[in-house]
N, C-alpha and C positions, 0 to 999 in steps of 0.2 A: 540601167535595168530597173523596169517597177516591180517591186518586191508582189507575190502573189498572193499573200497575206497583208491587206490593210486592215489599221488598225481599226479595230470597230467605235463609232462617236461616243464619246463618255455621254453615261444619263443617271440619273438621280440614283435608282438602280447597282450601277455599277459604284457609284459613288458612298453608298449607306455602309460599307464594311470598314472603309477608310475611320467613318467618323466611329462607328462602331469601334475601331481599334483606338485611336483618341481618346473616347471615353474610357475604357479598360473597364476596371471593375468599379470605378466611382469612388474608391478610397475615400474617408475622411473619417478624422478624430474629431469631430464637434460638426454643428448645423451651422458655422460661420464657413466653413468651405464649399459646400452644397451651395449648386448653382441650376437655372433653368435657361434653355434655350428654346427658342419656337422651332420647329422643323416642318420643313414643307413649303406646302403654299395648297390653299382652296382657289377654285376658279372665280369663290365671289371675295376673297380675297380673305386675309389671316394665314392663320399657320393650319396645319394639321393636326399638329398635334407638340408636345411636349417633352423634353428631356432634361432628367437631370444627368449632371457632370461634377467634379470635384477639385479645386483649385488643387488639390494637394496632389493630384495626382497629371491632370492634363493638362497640356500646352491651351491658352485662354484665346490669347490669336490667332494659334493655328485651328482649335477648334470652331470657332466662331467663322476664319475663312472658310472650314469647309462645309459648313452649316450654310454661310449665304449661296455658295457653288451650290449646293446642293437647292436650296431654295428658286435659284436661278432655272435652274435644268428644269424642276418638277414645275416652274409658269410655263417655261415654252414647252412640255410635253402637252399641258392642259391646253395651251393655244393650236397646237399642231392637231391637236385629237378631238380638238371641240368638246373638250370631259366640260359636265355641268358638277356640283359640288351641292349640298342640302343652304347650303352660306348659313347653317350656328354658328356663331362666334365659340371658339374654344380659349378658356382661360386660362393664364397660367396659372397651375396649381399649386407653385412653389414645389421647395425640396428642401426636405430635411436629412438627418443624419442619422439611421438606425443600423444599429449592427455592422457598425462599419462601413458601410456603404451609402451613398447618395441616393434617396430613394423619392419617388416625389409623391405628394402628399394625396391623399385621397380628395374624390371633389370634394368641397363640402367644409372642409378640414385646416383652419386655420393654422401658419405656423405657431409656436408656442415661443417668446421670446426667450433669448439665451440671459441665462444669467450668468 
């Protein structure tokens, strides 16, 4: 019997809440736990954009697996859809540690080394 409901294709989309939940609130007691990952992907190629995350708080593998899934998904929607992209290069900004949380840095805005 085929079920009447198939499952719908995972897409980048459906995928951002997962890593959303990975990340959580970014916890960290100092800027040595703050971390950055690329997310996305441009059609002329790079990331979209940037996130901090917080060793102290998420899983490093698991999030990084779902960050390249998720990188994956977002080249073949841009290849199926013909999406064109401005191609800036986006930097990574780093991330530092305020107020508890992993937060990343403004552009522009060098980290401050930990002493």
């Amino acid at each position: 019997m085929v079920s009447a409901c198939a499952a719908e294709p995972m897409s980048s989309a459906s995928l951002w809440p997962q890593i959303q939940a990975e990340v959580g609130a970014a916890a960290c007691d100092g800027a040595q736990r703050c971390r950055t990952l690329a997310i996305g992907a441009k059609a002329c190629g790079g990331p979209e954009s940037y996130l901090a995350w917080s060793t102290q708080q998420s899983d490093g593998p698991k999030l990084k697996s779902l960050v390249a899934q998720h990188r994956s998904l977002r080249e073949a929607e841009m290849r199926r859809s013909g999406m064109a992209s401005d191609c800036s290069f986006v930097t990574d900004p780093g991330a530092i540690c305020l107020a508890g949380r992993c937060e990343l840095l403004p552009r522009g805005q060098a980290a401050k080394p930990s002493q």
